[in-house]
C-alpha atoms as one frame of an Amber mdcrd trajectory, in Angstrom:
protein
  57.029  78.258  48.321  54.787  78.276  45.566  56.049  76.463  42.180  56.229
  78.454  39.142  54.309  76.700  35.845  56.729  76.438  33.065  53.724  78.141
  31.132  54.197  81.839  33.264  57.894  81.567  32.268  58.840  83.258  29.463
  62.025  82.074  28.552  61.056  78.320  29.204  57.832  78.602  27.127  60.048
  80.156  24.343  61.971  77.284  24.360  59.156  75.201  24.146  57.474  76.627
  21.204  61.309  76.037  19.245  61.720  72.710  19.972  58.476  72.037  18.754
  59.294  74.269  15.876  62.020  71.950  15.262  59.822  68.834  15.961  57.128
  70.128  13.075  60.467  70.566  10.779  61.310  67.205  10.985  58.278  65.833
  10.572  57.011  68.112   7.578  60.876  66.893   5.545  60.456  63.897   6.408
  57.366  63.040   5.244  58.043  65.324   2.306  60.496  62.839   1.253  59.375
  59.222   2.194  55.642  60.261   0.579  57.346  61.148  -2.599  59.258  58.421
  -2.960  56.236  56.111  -1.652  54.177  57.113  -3.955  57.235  56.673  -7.125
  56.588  53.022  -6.106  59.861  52.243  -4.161  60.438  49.593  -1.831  60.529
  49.433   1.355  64.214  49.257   1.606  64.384  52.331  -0.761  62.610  54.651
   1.677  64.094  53.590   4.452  67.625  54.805   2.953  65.866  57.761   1.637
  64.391  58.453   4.783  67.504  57.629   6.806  69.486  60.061   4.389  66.898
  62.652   5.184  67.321  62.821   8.876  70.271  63.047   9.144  70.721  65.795
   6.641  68.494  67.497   8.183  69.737  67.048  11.787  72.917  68.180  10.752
  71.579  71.378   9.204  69.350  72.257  11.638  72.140  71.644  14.522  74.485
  73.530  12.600  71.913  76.412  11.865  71.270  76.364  15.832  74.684  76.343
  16.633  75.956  79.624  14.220  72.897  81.359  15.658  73.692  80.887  19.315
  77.393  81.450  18.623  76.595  85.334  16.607  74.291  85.562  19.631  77.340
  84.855  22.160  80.039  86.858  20.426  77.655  90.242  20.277  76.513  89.351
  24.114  80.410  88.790  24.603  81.170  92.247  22.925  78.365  94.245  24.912
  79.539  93.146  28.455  83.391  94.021  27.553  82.090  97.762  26.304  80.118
  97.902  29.845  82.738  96.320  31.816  84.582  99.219  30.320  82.662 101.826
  30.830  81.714 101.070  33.954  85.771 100.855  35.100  86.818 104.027  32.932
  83.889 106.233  33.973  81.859 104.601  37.085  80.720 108.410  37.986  78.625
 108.541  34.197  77.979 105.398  34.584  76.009 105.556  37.796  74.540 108.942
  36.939  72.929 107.107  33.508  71.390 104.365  36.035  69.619 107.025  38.138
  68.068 108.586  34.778  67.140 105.266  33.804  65.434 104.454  37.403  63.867
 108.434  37.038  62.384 107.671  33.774  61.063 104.740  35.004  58.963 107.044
  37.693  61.342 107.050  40.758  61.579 110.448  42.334  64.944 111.810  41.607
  66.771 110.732  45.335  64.989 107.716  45.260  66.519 106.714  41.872  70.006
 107.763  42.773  69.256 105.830  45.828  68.567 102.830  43.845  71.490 103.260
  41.190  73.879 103.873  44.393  72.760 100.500  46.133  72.720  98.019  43.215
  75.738  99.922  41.966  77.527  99.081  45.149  76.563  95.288  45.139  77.375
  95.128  41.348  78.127  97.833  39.597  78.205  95.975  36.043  75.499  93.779
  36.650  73.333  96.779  37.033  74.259  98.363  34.348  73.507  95.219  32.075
  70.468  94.486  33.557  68.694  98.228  33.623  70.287  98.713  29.766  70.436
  95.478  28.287  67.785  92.988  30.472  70.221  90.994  30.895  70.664  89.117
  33.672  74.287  89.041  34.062  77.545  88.633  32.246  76.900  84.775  31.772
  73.076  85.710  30.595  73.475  83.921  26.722  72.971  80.876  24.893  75.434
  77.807  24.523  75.833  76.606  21.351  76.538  73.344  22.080  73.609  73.137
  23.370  71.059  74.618  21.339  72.674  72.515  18.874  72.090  69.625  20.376
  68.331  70.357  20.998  67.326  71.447  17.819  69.078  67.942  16.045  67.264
  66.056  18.769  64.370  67.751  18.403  64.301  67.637  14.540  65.355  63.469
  15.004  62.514  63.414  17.354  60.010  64.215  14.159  61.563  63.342  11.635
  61.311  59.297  12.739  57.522  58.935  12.983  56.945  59.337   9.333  59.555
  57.104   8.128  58.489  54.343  10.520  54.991  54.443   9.411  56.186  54.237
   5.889  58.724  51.355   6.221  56.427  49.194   8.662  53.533  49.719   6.877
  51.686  47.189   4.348  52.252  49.503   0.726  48.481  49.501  -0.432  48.141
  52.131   2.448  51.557  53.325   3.028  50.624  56.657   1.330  47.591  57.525
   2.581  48.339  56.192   6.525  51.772  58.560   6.346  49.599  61.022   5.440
  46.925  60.930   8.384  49.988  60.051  11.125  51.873  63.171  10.108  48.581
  65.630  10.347  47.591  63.795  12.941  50.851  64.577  15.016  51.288  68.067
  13.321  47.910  69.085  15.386  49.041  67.656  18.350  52.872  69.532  18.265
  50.715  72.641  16.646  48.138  72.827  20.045  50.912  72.680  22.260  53.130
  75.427  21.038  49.963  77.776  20.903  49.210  76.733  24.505  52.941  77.432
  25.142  52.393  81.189  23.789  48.663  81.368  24.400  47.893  82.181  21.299
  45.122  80.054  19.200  45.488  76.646  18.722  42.890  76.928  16.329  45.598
  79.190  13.890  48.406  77.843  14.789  46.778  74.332  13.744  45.413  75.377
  10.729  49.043  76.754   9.643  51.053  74.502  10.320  48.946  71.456   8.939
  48.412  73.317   5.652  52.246  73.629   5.562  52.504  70.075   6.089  49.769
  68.957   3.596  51.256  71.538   1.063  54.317  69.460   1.250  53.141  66.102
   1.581  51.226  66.889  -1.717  54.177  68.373  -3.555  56.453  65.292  -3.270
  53.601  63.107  -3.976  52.685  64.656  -6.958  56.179  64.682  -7.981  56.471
  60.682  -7.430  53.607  59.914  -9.116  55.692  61.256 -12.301  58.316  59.153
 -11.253  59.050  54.699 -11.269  60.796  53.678  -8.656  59.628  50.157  -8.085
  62.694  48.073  -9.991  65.270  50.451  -6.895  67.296  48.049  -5.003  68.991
  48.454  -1.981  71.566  46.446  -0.460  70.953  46.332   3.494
């Protein structure tokens, strides 16, 4: 049997393109924050906390953003199958003649979509209904929160890290300017791949989300440069 590439799934290339969504969110606040305060003339130490601070701030919204969505998106998917379910055991006769119609307007002949309705109505009568109405696969077809938490904080860790350790391990006559190139530099790379993901243009896709991140790499540093930060202490 054949393999299926993860690119001719839909729902896996989906998931793809948000994690690196995530990824590029990380990466753009991160830098955001360690550029400005770079370029303010902080320490090493400084941006480190800064950047520290940053990450996990932003992990815990972006979890917590993840986590409401799925949840909304489980308690409507939740509601849905009960109304079904209770349809389905109040009134299976209405029930089975609106699956027909559906397979009829689909382009069965009439006895061939009654046909249909009749057999997958027999095997599951709800599952049917969900998945001829609703695509859905099934009553357990919906996200976990838990777990699309847990991605999009790992995902938005994932980026958010790169920056800061090129601008705490760095010498700081090119901490700036070396942030700078890492951060476009993986922005094109995370940018390619989702397009590829979607085949849609890298070309675009690059070109947006690089000018996002420049936009706000050039923000913060123009804000530090109005700010002195070099006499900041931290205590380790």
């Amino acid at each position: 049997m054949e393999a299926v590439d993860d690119e001719d799934d839909p729902a896996r290339g989906q998931a793809r393109r948000q994690w690196l969504a995530d990824v590029n969110d990380g990466l753009i606040a991160s830098a955001g924050m360690v550029e400005g305060v770079a370029q303010a003339g902080a320490t090493a130490g400084v941006i480190l906390v800064s950047g520290v601070a940053t990450v996990l701030v932003g992990v815990a919204t972006v979890a917590g953003i993840r986590f409401a969505e799925a949840s909304d998106e489980r308690d409507a998917h939740d509601a849905l199958v009960e109304a079904e379910r209770h349809r389905v055991a109040t009134d299976p006769a209405a029930e089975l003649a609106e699956l027909a119609e559906i397979y009829e307007e689909k382009g069965l002949s009439p006895q061939l979509a009654r046909q249909v309705a009749e057999e997958l109505t027999a095997h599951d009568a709800l599952a049917a209904q969900l998945d001829a109405e609703y695509r859905l696969a099934g009553p357990a077809d919906v996200a976990r929160p838990g777990a699309s938490a847990a991605r999009a904080g790992a995902a938005f860790a994932t980026g958010a890290v790169l920056p800061l350790l090129v601008s705490t391990l760095v010498p700081p006559s090119v901490r700036v300017s070396l942030t700078v190139v890492v951060v476009v530099a993986a922005l094109v790379v995370s940018a390619t791949l989702a397009a590829r993901s979607g085949r849609t243009s890298a070309v675009r896709a690059v070109v947006r989300t690089v000018g996002i991140g420049v936009l706000a790499m050039l923000i913060t540093i123009g804000l530090g440069s109005l700010l002195d930060l070099s006499e900041a202490e931290v205590e380790l």
